[in-house]
C-alpha atoms as one frame of an Amber mdcrd trajectory, in Angstrom:
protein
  83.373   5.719 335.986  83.676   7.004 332.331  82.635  10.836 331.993  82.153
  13.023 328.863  83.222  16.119 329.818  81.108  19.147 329.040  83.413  22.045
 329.731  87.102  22.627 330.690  88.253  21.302 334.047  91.188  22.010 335.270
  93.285  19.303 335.954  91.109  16.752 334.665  90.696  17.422 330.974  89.167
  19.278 327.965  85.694  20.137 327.163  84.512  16.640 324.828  87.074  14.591
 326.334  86.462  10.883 327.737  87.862  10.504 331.008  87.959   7.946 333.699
  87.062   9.589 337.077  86.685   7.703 340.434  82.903   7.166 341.121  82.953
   9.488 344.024  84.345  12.632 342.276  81.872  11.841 338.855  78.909  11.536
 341.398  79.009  14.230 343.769  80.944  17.464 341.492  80.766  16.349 337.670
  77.411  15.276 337.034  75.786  17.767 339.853  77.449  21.200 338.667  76.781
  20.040 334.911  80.639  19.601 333.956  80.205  15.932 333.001  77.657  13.452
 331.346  77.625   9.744 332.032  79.497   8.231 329.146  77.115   5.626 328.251
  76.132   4.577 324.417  73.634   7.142 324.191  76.272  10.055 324.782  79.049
   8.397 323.234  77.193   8.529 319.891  75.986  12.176 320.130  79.625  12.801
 320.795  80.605  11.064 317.636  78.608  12.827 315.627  79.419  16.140 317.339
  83.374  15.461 316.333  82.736  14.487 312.764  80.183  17.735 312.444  83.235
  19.386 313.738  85.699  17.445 311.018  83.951  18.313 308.284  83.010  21.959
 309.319  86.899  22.149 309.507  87.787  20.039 306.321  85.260  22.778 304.875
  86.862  26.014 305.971  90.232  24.305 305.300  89.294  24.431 301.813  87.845
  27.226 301.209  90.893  28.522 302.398  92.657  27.071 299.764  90.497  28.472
 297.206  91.415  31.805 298.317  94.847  31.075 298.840  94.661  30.169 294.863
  92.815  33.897 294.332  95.039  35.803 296.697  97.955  33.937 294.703  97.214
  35.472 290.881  96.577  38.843 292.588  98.488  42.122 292.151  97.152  44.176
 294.310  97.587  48.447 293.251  97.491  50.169 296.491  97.735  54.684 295.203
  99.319  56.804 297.866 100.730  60.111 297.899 104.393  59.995 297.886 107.512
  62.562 297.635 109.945  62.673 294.697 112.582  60.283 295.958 109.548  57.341
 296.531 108.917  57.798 300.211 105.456  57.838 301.368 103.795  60.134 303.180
 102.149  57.649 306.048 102.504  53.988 305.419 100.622  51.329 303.836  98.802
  49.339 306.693  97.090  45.974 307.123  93.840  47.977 307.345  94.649  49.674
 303.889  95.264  45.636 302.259  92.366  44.464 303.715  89.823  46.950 302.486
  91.480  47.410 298.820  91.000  43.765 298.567  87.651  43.941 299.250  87.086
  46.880 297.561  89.072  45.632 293.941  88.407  41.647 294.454  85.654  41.211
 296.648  87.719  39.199 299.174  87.080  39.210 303.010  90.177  39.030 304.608
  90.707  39.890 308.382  93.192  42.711 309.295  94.859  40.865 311.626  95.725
  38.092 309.684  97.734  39.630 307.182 101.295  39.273 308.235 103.290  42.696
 308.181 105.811  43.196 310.503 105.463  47.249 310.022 104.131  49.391 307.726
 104.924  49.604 303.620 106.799  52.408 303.471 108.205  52.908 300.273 106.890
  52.378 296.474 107.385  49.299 294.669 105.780  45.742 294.834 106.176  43.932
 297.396 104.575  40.125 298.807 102.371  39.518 301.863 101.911  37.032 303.435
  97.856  36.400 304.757  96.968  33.556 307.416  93.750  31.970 305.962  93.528
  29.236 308.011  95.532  27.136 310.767  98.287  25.681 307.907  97.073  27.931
 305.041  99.318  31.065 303.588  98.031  32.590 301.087 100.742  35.598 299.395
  99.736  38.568 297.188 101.581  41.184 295.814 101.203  44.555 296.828 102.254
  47.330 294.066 102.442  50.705 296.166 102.048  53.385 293.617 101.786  56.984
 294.076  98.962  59.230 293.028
């Protein structure tokens, strides 16, 4: 019997996944505890549509993405610490700092935990970071620690 799964089961597959189960195991733990629908035209179709909702919700974020990836890409981003005479800075320059100055100077929402710094900017100067936008998309900007 051909099943569209409606949640995660282990072993058997992934939540919007057509299966073939034996009749047995469909009719008496899939379709009782609400795991599984029937997989007849009806659902198959709502199913379709569901996965091309999904597609172009994606396609849609995907490029957005891009568009920001373009932004984050012409940016030089002035970050104003204090520092000592021989350019060390007191502190360091974290992901939190990035993400609210580019808010703050651009008006650009970007996560703190997708901006990829392996530790924090210690010293003045411009540097690049990388930021995950989306599964795929980098988008780099240039940081220029200066100090105050």
């Amino acid at each position: 019997m051909k099943v569209i799964l409606k949640a995660d089961v282990k072993g058997v597959g992934k939540k919007d996944q057509v299966i073939n189960a034996s009749d047995g195991y469909a009719r008496n733990f899939l379709l009782p505890k609400n795991l599984a629908v029937e997989a007849n035209n009806d659902n198959m179709a709502k199913l379709k549509a569901k996965q091309n909702s999904a597609k172009f919700q994606k396609d849609q974020e995907r490029e957005e993405a891009m568009k920001v990836a373009d932004k984050l890409g012409k940016i030089a981003l002035k970050i104003k610490v204090k520092a000592g005479e021989n350019g060390k800075i007191f502190g360091g320059v974290s992901t939190k700092e990035i993400a609210q100055e580019l808010e703050k100077q651009y008006k650009i929402k970007v996560d703190k935990k997708k901006i990829d710094l392996k530790e924090a900017i210690k010293t003045l100067g411009m540097q690049t970071v990388e930021i995950k936008l989306f599964e795929g998309v980098m988008g780099k900007v240039k940081v220029d620690v200066i100090s105050e």
